[in-house]
C-alpha positions in Angstrom: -77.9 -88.9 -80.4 -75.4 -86.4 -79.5 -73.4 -86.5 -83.5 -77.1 -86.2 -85.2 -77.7 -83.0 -83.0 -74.4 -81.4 -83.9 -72.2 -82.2 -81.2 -69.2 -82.3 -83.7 -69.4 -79.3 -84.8 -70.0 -77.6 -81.7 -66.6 -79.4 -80.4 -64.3 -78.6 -83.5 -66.0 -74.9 -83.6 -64.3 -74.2 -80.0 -61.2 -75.9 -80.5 -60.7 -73.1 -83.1 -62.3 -70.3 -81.5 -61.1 -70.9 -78.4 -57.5 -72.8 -78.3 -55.8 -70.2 -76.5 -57.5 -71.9 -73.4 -56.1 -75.1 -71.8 -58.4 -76.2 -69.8 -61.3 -76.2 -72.7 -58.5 -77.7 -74.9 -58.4 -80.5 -72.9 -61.8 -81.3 -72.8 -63.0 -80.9 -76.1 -60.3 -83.4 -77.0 -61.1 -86.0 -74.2 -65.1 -85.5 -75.3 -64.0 -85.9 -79.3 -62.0 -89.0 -78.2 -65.2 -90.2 -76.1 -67.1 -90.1 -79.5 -64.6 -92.8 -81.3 -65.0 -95.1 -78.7 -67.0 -98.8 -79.4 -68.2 -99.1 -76.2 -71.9 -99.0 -76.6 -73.1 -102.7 -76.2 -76.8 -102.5 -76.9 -75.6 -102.1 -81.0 -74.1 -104.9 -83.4 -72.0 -102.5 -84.8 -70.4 -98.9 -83.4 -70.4 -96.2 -85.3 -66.9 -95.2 -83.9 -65.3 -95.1 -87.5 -68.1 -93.1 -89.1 -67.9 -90.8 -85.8 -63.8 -90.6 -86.9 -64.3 -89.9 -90.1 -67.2 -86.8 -89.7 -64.6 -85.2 -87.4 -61.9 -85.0 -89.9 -64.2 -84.9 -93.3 -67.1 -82.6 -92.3 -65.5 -80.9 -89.4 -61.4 -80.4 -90.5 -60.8 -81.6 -87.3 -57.2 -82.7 -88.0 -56.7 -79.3 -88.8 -57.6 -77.8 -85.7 -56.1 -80.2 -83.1 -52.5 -79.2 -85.2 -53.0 -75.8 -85.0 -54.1 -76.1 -81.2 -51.0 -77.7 -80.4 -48.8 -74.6 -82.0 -50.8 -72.4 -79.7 -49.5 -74.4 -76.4 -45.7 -75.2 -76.9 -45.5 -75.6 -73.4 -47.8 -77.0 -71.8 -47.0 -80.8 -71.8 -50.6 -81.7 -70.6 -52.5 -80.0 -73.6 -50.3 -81.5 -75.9 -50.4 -84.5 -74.6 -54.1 -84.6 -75.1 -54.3 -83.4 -78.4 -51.7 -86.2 -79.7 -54.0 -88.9 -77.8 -56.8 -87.6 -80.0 -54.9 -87.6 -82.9 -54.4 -91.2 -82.4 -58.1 -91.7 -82.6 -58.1 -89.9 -85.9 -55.5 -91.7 -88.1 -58.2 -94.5 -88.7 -57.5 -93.8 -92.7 -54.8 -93.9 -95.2 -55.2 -90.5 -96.0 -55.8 -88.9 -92.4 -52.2 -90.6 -92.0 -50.6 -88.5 -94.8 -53.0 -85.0 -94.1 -51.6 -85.0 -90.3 -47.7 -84.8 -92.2 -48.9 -82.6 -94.8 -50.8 -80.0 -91.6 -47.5 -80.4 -89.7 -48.1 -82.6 -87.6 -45.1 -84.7 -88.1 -43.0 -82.2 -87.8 -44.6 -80.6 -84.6 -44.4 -84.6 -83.1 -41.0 -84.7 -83.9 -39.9 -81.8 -82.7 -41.5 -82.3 -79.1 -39.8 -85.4 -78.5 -36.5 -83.9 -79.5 -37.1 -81.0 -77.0 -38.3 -83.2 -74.4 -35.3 -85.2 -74.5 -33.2 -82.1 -74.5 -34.8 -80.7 -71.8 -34.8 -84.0 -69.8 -31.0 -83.7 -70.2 -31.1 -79.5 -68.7 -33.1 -80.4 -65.7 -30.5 -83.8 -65.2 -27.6 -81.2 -65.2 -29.3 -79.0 -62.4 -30.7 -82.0 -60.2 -28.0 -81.6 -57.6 -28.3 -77.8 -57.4 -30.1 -76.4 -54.4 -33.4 -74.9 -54.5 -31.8 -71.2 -54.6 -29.2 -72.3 -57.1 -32.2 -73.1 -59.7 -32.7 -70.7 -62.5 -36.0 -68.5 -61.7 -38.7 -66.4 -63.9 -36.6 -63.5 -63.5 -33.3 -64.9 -64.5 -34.6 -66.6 -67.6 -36.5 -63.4 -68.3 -33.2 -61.8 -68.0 -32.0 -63.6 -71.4 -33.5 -65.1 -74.4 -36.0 -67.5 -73.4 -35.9 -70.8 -74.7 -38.6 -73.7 -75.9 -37.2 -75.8 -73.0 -37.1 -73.1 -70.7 -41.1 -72.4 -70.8 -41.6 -76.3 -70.9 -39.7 -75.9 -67.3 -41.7 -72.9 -65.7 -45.2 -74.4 -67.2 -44.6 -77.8 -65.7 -43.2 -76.4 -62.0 -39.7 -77.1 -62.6 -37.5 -80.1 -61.9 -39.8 -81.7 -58.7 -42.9 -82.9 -61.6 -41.4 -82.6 -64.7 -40.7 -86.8 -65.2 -44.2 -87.6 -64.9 -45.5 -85.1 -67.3 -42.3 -86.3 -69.7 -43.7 -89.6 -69.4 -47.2 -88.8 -70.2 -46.3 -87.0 -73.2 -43.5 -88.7 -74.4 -46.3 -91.7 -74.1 -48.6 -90.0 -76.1 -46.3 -88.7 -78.5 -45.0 -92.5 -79.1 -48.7 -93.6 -80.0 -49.4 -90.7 -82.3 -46.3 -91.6 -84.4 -47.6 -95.4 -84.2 -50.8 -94.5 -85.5 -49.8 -92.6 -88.4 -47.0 -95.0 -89.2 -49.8 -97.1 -90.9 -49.3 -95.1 -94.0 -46.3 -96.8 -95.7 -45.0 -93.0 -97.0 -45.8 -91.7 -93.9 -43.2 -94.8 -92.3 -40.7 -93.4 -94.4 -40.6 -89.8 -93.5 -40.7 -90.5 -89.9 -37.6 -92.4 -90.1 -36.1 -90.1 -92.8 -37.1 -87.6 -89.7 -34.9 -88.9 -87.2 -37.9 -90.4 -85.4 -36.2 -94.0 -84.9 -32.9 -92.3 -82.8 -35.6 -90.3 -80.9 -37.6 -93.0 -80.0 -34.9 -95.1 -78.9 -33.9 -92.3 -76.8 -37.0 -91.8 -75.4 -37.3 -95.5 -74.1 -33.7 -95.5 -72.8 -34.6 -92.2 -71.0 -38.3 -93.4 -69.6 -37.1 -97.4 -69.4 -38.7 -97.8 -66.2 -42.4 -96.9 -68.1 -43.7 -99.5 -69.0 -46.1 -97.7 -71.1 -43.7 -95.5 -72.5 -41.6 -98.6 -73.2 -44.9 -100.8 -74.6 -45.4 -97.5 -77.0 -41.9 -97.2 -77.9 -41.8 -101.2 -79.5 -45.1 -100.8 -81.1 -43.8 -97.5 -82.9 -41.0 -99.5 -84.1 -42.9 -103.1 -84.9 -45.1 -100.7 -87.0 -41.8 -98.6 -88.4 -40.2 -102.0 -89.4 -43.3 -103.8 -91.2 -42.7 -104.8 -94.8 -39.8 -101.9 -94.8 -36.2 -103.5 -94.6 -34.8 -100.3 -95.1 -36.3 -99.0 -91.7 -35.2 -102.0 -90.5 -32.2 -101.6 -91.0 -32.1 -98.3 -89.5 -33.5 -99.3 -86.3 -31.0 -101.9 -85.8 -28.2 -99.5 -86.4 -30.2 -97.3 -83.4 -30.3 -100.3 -81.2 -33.9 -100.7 -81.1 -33.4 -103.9 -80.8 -31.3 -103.9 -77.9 -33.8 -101.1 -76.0 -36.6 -103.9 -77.1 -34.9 -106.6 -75.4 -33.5 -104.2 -72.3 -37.4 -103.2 -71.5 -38.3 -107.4 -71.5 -35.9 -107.3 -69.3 -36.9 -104.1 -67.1 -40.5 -105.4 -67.1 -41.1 -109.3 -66.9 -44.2 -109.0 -65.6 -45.6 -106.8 -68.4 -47.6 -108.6 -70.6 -47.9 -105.6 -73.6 -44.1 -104.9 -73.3 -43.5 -109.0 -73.6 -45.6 -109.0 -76.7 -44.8 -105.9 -78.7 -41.1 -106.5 -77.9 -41.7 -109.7 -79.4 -43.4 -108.2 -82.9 -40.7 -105.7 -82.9 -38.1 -108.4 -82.8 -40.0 -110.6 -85.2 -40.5 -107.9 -88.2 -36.8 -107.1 -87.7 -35.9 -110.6 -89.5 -38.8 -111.3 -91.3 -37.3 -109.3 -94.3 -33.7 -109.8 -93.6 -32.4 -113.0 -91.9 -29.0 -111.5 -91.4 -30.5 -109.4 -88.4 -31.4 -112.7 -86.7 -27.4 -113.4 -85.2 -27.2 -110.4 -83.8 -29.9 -110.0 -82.1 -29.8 -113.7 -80.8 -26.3 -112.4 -79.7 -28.3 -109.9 -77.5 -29.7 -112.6 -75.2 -33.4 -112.6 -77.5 -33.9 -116.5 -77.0 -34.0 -116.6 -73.8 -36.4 -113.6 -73.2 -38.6 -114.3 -75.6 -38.7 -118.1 -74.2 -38.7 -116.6 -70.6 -42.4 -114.4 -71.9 -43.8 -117.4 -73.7 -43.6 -119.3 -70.4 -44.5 -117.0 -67.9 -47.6 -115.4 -70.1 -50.4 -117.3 -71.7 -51.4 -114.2 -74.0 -48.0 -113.8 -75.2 -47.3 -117.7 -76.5 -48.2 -117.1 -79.9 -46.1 -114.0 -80.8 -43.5 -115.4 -78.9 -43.2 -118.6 -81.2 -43.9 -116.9 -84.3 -40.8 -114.6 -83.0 -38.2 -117.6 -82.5 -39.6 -119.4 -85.4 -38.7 -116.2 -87.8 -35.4 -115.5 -85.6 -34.3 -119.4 -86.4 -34.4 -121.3 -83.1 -35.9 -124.7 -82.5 -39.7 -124.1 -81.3 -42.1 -126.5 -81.2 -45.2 -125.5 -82.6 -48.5 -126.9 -80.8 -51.1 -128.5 -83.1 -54.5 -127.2 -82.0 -56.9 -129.1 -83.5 -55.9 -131.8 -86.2 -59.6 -132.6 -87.6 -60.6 -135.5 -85.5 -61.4 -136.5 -81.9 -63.0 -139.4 -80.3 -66.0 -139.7 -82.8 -65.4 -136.5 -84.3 -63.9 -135.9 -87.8 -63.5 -132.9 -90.4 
């Protein structure tokens, strides 16, 4: 067994000697994230969540993955991997609130702010020629910015929206994952994340992951807090829910978290149900729980809580033929 040999601490040990290097970044992380898989099917029971817990506990390996991503500010792929691994972490209350209190929050935040800035940058220079577009030399020639080394690292405007994706992707589940804590809900909204991750789905609408990510952020964001409801509906995550049922019918995880989303919005507070029936929710939510089987239940618990007439199926109601409960 790899963990009883000291796999772990071999793993965490070269994240922190060694996170000036990319490369081993990213496989230490992909290897860590290997070890909280439940994939082994000769056992009755994983060992995933212990495997989670040694890794932050023994091994401060929340700590590390944070501090690796300060070292690469740039490099969209690195980071990108260490926030898919710090997914896999946030299995506890209190990993949750240590990842804020490390800076992690912050350092989340802050990416998905500059990526929608620099999204915006290389926008403005699409319809400059080749020769026209800022070089090494003339951004050497000023202060260089955050976005600017984002844009050299990632070759500039021809590959940039596929590494945006990726990360903004990532970034979107990290925020989910922590968003477990209830305190840690709060300070992501009281951190702007709601308006950024609106934006971010507006901006990458034709991602379906990065639109699937984007709902479940929210659905998460909005459970049991009215308050963040409130504050995503005046962000019009309700309407970028509804737009990415729209952009992706034939999505099945976009159908369904679109449908949480829109469900926790008006669980708490019926007067979001007319407005966003207003939007045109009926008829996409009716439109999912006809065209996918998987989707039927959320999508009935979701026009149920919004008010419209659904008809409920009773399963099973204790007898048939000879059989009775």
């Amino acid at each position: 067994d790899l963990v009883k040999a000291g796999v772990l601490s071999l793993l965490t040990g070269s994240l922190r000697s060694h996170a000036a290097l990319p490369e081993l970044v990213k496989e230490v992380c992909a290897a860590l994230r290997v070890l909280t898989f439940d994939d082994d099917v000769r056992v009755a029971f994983g060992h995933a969540h212990e495997h989670a817990k040694m890794i932050v506990l023994e091994h401060q390996g929340l700590h590390a993955i944070v501090q690796a991503a300060k070292v690469h500010p740039g490099d969209p792929a690195v980071l990108s991997e260490l926030c898919a691994t710090l997914s896999r972490l946030a299995v506890r209350n209190e990993f949750c609130q240590d990842i804020v209190e490390l800076g992690g929050l912050k350092l989340m935040i802050s990416l998905l702010a500059d990526s929608m800035d620099c999204q915006v940058s290389s926008a403005s220079s699409a319809s400059l020629k080749a020769s026209e577009r800022p070089g090494a030399c003339d951004i050497a020639a000023r202060a260089p910015t955050r976005i600017d080394v984002m844009l050299l690292c990632w070759g500039y405007w021809e590959t940039h929206d596929l590494f945006f994706q990726e990360l903004v992707k990532q970034l979107l589940t990290a925020l989910k994952a922590i968003a477990g804590n209830d305190d840690v809900k709060d300070a992501i909204v009281n951190a702007g994340g709601v308006e950024l991750i609106v934006m971010a789905m507006n901006r990458h609408m034709t991602s379906a992951q990065v639109c699937e990510q984007g709902c479940a952020a929210m659905c998460v964001l909005a459970l049991r807090k009215p308050n963040n409801c409130a504050r995503i509906m005046e962000s019009s995550g309700a309407l970028a829910a509804l737009q990415a049922m729209k952009t992706h019918p034939g999505e099945v995880s976009v159908q369904k978290q679109s449908c949480m989303l829109l469900r926790n919005l008006v669980s708490r507070s019926q007067s979001f149900s007319a407005p966003i029936l207003e939007l045109g929710a009926e008829a996409l939510i009716s439109q999912a729980m006809e065209a996918h089987r998987d989707c039927a239940d959320v999508a009935r618990a979701a026009l149920r809580d919004l008010g419209c007439q659904v008809q409920l199926r009773e399963l099973w109601t204790g007898t048939k033929g000879s059989l009775s409960h």
